[in-house]
N, C-alpha and C positions, 0 to 999 in steps of 0.2 A: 860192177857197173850195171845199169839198171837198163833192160832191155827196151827196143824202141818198140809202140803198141800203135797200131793205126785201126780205127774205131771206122768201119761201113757203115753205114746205115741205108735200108731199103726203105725210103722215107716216099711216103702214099702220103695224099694230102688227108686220107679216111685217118689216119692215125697222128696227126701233126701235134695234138695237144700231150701226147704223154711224152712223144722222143721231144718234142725240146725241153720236159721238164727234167730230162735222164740227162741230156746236153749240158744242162744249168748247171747239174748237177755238179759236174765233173768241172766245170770251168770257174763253177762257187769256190771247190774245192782244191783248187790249183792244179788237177791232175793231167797232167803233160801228156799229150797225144796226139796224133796225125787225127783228121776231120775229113768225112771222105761222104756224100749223099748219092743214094744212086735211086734214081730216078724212075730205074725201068729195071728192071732182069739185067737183060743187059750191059746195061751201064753199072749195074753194082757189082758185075762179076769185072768190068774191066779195070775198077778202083780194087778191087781185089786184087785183081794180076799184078796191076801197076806198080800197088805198093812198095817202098823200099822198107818196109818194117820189118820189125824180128817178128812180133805177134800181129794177125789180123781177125780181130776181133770185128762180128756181123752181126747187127743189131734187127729183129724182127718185132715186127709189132700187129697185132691186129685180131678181130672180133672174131665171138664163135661162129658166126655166118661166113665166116671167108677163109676159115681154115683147111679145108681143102682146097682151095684156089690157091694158095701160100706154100703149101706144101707141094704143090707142082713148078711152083716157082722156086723151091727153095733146088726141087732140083736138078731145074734146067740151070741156075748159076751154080752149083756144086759142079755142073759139067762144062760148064763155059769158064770157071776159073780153076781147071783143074785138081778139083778138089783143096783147095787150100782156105784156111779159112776156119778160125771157130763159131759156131752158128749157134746163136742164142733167140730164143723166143719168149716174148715179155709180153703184157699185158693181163686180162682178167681169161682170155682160154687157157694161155699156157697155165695161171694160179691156180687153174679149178681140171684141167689135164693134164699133169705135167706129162705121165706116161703117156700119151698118147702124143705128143707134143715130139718127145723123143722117139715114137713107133713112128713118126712121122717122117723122122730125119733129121731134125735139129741134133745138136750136140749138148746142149746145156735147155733148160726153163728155168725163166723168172719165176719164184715163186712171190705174191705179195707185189708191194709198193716198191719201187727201183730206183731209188736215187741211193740210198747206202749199199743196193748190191753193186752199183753197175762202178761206183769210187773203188769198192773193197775189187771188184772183180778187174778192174785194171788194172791195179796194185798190185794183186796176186802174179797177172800177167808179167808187168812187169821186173818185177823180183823172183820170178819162176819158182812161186810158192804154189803147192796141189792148191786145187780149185775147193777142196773139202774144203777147206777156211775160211770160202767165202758166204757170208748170210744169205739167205731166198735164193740156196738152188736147189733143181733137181738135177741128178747127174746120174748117166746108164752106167751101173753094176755089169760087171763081168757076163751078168746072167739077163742083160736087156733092162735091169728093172729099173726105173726112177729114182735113185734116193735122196731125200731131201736131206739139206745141210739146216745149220741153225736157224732160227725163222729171224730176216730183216726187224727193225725196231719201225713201230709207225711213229712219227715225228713230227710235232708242230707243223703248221702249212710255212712258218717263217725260215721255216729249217732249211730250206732252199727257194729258190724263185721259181713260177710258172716259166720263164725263159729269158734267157738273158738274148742282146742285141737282134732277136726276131721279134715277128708281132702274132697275135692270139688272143683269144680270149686271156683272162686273166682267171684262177683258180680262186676264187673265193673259200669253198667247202669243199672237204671231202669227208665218207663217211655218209650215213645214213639211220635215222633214227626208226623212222620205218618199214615194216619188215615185208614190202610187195614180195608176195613169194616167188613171181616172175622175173625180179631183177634182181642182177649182178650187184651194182651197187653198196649192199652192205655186204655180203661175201670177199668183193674186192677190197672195201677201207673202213671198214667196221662199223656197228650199228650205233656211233655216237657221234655227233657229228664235230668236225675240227676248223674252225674256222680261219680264216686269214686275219693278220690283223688289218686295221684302215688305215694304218703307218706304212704295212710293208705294200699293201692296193698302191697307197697313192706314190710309192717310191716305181712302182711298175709304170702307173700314167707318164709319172714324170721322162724316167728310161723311151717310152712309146710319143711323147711330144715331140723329145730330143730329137728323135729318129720322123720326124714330120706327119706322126698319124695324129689324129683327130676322133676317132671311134673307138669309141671304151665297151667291151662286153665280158660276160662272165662265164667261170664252168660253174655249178654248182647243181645238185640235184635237186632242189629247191629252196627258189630264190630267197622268198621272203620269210626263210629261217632262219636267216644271216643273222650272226651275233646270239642266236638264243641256244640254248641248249636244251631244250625242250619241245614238246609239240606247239607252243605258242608261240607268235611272232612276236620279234622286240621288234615292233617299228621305231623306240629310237635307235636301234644301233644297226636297222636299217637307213634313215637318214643321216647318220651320223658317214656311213659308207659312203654314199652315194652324193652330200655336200661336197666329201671329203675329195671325191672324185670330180665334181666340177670346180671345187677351187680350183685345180692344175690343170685344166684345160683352158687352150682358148677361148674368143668370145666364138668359134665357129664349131667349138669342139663340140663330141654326141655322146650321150650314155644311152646305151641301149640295157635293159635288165627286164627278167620277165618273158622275154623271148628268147628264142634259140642261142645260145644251149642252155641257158638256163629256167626250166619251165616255172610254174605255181604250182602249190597242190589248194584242189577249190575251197577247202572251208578257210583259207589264208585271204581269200578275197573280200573283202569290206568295203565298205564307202571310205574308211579312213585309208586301208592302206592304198586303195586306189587313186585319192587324193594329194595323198605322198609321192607316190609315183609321175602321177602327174604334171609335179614341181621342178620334175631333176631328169625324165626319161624323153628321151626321141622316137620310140619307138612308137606305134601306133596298134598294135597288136601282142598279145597275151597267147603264150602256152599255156594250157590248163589240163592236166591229167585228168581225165573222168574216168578211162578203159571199160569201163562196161554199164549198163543203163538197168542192168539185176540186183537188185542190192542181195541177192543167194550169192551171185558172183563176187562182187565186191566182198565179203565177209570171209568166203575164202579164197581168197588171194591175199586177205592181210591189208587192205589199201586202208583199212582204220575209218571207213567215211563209207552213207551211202548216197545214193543217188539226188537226197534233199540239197545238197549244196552245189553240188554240180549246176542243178540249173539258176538256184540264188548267185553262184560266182557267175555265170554267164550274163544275166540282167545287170547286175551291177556295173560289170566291166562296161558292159557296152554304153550306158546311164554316164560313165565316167568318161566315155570317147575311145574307147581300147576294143579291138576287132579279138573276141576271143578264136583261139584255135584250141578246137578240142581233141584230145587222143583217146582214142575206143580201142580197145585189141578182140579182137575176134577168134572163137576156137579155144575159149581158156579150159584148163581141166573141167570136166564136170558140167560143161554148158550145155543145156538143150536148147532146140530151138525156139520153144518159149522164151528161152534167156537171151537167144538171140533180138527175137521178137523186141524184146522190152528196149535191148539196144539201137536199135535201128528206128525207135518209135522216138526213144530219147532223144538221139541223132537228127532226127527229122524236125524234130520240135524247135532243139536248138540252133538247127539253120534255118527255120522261120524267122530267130528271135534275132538273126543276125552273124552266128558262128558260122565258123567254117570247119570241117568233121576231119580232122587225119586220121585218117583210117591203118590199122595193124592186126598182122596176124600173130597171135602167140606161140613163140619157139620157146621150146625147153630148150633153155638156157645155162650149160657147164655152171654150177656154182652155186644155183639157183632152188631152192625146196622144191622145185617143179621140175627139176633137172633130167628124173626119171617118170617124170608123167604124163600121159596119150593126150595131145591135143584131141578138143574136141573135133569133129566132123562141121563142116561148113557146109550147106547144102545149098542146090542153086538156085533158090529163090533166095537166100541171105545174098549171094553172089551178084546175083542179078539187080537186086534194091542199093548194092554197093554202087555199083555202075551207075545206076540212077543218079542218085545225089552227087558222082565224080563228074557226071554228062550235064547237071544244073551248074556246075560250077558250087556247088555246096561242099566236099569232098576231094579229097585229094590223099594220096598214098602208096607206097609198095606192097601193100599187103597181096598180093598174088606171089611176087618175088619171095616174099617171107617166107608164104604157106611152102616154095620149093624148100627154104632153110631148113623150114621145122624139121621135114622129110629125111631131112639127112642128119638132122639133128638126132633124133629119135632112133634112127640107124646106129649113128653113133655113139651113144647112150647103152644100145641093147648091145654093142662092141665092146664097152668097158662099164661091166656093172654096177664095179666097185671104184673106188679113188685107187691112187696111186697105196700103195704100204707106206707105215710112218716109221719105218725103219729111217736112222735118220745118221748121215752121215760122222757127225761131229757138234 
């Protein structure tokens, strides 16, 4: 008889789009289980007590910036339920820490993409089979250490739904073709990109109508690479998406694309794709990756582009009625303040022309080629010209909040040298 398994989840709004993709998961897959969201500390340790299940499996999720905040959470509810409870942590720190994930307190790490571990690991639960036979973990050895079991398969985007009976963005892409040395991104779902099909999009809208929404938006790491598998845009199978998605909406219904969360990268910006956009989007504003105004910076970071398009995608956009917003990161490896200089001259330019600056500081990032590399120094006259442009209303951002991240980032970087050993379970 197959044991009863009740599924916590410490569900933050910061992480909403991966646990309901793990949820879909499980409910795509018929896999029977108690459903239990805990809201606060708290409240997840009192769905833990509560529980009448055999197994209580606790779902964590969340960013390298917040993994020490998480980890003091994980245990003040380790102490408010008793200790009871197996405590798993998923997402792109636990993939790129697992050891440290478990120095931390958890019991289990996600390794990779979580919808075939999180089916196989309630199965195992269930049937009280060792957790070794589950794909994408890491699991402490006798002797503390991490070992990773067989690696998860990465799967068509059709292969599960972004979320069943919630609303979200919808998951168009995952994966990444380019290789920013600053981002998680291709570390987390590989450097080639997978796209959604516009069968299984507009089966989402349809599911999101039903349920009375009216605002359609997307994840994707860059929009307008939809359908290509290459550095060039197919704007037909951009509009091919994006029809596809106003056929099933209302007449009041919205597509939003292009904006949060899903940005541009500038040399994608043209008169035609902007034109196309135009046709089908509600939005009134454009995310546009610039990060730095050096093209010595840009070259190494990997961002494939230098500073020439940046300002061509800015004019354009604007020419087309679209308020660009731009991202600059500050502090990258290697940056002097000449490089700063050229950023903030960029920056200045481009909220002349109209943009507005989101401003970031660069954190070495678990996962990331830059993972174990010295932010630059930001000095306060960069600090100070930031403020300016935030005090015009040109600017806007956490980059102070950041700079604390990196800090501890960096700490924890020179804590664990190395990765995890690939000694590997099974």
């Amino acid at each position: 008889m197959a044991l009863a398994v009740s599924v916590v989840v410490r569900y933050r709004k910061a992480v909403t789009y991966g646990v309901h993709a793990l949820l879909a998961a499980l409910e795509t897959a018929g896999v029977e289980h108690e459903l239990r969201l805990g809201t606060t500390p708290e409240e997840t340790a009192e769905h833990i007590s509560a529980s009448g299940a055999d197994r209580v499996l606790v779902l964590w999720s969340f960013y390298s910036p917040d993994a020490e905040a998480m980890a003091a959470e994980l245990a003040t509810v380790r102490s408010l339920s008793g200790g009871r409870g197996l405590h798993i942590a998923g997402g792109v720190h636990a993939t790129a820490e697992p050891q440290q994930v478990i120095d931390a307190g958890w019991d289990l790490a996600g390794i990779g993409e979580g919808e075939s571990t999180i089916i196989s690991l309630v199965r195992a639960l269930q049937r009280d089979e060792p957790l070794t036979s589950v794909p994408g973990l890491a699991i402490k050895d006798g002797d503390g250490v991490a070992l990773r079991t067989r690696p998860a398969p990465q799967l068509p985007l059709d292969a599960f739904p972004s979320f069943l009976g919630r609303k979200g963005p919808i998951e168009i892409t995952r994966g990444c073709r380019y290789t920013c040395r600053f981002c998680q991104t291709p570390f987390m779902f590989g450097g080639q990109f997978r796209h959604r099909s516009v069968a299984s999009v507009r089966e989402h809208v349809r599911g999101m109508v039903d349920r009375g929404l009216r605002d359609i938006r997307f994840i994707t790491p860059t929009s307008l690479s939809y359908g290509s598998p290459g550095p060039d845009p197919d704007l037909g199978k951009v509009e091919e998406l994006l029809a596809g998605v106003k056929e099933e909406l209302p007449p009041d219904g919205r597509v939003f694309f292009g904006s949060f969360p899903s940005e541009v990268r500038p040399e994608h910006v043209t008169s035609e794709a902007m034109r196309l956009l135009k046709r089908y989007v509600a939005n009134d504003n454009l995310i546009i990756g610039a990060q730095s105004g050096s093209d010595k910076v840009l070259a190494a970071s990997g961002r494939g582009h230098d500073t020439s398009p940046v300002r061509d995608a800015v004019r354009i956009a604007i020419e087309h009625g679209f308020r660009p917003n731009v991202d600059f990161i500050f502090g990258m490896p290697g940056e002097t303040e000449e490089d700063q200089g050229q950023s903030l001259e960029l920056a200045a330019d481009l909220a002349e022309l109209g943009a507005r600056i989101h401003t970031h500081t660069f954190m070495p990032l678990p996962g990331t080629p830059w993972r174990d590399a010295e932010p630059a120094f930001i000095p306060l006259a960069t600090m100070s010209e930031l403020d300016r442009l935030a005090q015009r209303g040109d600017a806007y951002g956490h980059w102070r909040k950041q700079a604390e991240h990196a800090a501890r980032l960096a700490e924890t970087a020179k804590a664990y040298p190395r990765r995890t050993r690939r000694r590997r379970t099974g």
